[in-house]
C-alpha positions as CSV (number, residue, x, y, z in Angstrom):
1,X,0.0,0.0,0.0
2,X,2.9,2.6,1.2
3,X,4.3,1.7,-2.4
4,X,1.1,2.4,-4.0
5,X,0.7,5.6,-2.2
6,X,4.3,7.0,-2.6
7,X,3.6,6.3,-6.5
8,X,0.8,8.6,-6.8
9,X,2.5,11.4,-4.8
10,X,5.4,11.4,-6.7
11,X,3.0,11.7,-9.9
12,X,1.4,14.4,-8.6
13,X,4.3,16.0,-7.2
14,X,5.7,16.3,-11.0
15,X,2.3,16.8,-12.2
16,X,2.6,20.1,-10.4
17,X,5.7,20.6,-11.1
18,X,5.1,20.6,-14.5
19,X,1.8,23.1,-14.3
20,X,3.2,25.4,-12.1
21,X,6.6,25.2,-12.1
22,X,7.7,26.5,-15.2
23,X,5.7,29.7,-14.5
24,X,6.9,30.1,-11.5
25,X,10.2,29.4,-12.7
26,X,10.2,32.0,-15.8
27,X,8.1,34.7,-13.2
28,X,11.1,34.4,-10.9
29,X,13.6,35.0,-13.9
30,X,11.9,38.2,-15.4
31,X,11.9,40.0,-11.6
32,X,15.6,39.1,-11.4
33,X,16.1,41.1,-14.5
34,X,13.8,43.1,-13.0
35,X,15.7,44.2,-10.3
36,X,19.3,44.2,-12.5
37,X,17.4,47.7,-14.1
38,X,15.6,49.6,-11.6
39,X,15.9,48.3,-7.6
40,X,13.3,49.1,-5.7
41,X,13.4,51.6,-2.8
42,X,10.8,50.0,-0.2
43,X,10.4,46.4,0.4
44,X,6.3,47.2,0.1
45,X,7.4,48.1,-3.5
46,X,9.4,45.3,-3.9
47,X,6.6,42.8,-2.6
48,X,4.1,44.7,-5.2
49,X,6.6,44.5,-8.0
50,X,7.6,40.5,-7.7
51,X,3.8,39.6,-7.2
52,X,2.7,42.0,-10.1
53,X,5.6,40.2,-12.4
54,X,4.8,36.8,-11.0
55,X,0.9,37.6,-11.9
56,X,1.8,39.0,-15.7
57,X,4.1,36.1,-16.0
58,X,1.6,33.0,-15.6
59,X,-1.0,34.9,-17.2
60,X,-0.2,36.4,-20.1
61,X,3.5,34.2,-20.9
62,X,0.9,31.4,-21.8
63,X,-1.0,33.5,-24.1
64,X,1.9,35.1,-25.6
65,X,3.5,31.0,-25.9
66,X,-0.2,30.3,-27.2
67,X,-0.2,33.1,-29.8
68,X,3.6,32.5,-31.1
69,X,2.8,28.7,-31.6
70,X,-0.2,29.8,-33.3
71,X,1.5,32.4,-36.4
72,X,4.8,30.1,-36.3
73,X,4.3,26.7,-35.5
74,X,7.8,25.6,-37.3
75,X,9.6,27.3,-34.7
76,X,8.4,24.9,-32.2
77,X,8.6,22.1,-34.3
78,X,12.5,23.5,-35.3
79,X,13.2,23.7,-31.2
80,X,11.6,20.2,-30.4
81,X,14.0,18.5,-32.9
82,X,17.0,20.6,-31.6
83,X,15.8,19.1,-28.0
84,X,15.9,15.6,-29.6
85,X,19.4,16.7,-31.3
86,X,20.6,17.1,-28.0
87,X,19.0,13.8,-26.2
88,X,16.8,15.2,-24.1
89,X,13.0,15.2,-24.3
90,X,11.0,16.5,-27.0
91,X,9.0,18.4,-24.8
92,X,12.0,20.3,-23.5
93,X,11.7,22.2,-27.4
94,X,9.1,23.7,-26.2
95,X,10.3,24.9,-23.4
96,X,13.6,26.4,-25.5
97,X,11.1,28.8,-27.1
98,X,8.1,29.0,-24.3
99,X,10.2,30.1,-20.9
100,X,12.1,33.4,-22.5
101,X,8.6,34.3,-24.2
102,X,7.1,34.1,-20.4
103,X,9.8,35.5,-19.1
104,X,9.4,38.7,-21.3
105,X,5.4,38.8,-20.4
106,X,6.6,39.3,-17.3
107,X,9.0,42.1,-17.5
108,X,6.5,45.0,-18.6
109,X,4.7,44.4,-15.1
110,X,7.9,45.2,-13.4
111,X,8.9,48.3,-14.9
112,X,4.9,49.9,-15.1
113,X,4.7,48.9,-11.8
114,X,8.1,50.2,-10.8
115,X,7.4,54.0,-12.4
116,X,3.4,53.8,-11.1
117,X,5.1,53.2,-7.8
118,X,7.3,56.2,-7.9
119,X,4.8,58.3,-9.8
120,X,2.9,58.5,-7.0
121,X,5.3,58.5,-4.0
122,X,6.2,61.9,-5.8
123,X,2.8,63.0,-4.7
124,X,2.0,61.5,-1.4
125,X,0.0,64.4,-0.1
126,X,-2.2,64.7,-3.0
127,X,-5.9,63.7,-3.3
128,X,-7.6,61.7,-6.3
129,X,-8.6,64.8,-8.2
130,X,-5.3,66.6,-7.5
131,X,-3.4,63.1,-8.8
132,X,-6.4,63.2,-11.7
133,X,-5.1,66.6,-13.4
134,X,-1.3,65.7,-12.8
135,X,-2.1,62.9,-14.8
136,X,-3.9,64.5,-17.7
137,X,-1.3,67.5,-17.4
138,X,1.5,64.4,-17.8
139,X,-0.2,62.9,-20.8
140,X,-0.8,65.8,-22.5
141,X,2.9,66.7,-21.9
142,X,4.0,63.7,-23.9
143,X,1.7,63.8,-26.7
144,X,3.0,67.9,-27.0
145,X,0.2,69.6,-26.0
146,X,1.0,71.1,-22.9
């Protein structure tokens, strides 16, 4: 029975693995580079930052993967057959191409974050309206209006 048991557990173990891992794995990645380019000055900010670049990771690195597969499907089939060039897995092709593309999904949260963050530490003492017309005075600054 213990045998049985110890079976499934591993199964699921690498079941999981396999599901969330990789995400994880890519999310952790893109926040290193993250942090290589602009450090953050609180660790609040830093605990927003990693969780926002975690999020955009396993969300949109899949639809990104999803999307790239779906206009180029001869790159994946290109990477699986370098993976089997190279002994290991077939499945580990897609993983060549799938982990940097997550891994960039992931990056835009960190940065976006990083200047929201800092945008509005600039105006701590400000109220919604007040943060309201800094913001339409900003974007009307970059599109040469102002």
């Amino acid at each position: 029975m213990a045998v049985e048991t110890t079976a499934v557990t591993g199964a699921l173990i690498k079941t999981l693995i396999k599901i969330f891992g990789i995400p994880v794995v890519t999310s952790a990645v893109a926040t290193s580079l993250g942090f290589m380019f602009m450090w953050p000055k609180t660790p609040r900010e830093a605990f927003i930052r990693i969780a926002c670049t975690i999020l955009f990771s396993t969300i949109f690195g899949p639809v990104l993967v999803i999307a790239l597969r779906s206009a180029w499907p001869t790159l994946f089939d290109a990477a699986r057959d370098v993976a089997v060039f190279y002994g290991t897995e077939p499945a580990f092709g897609f993983l060549f191409i799938a982990a940097p593309v997550m891994v960039c999904a992931g990056l835009p949260a960190w940065w976006v974050v990083g200047a929201v963050v800092r945008w509005l530490d600039k105006r701590k003492n400000k109220d919604i309206g007040e943060l309201a017309v800094d913001a339409v005075a900003l974007v009307n600054q970059v599109r040469g209006k102002a």
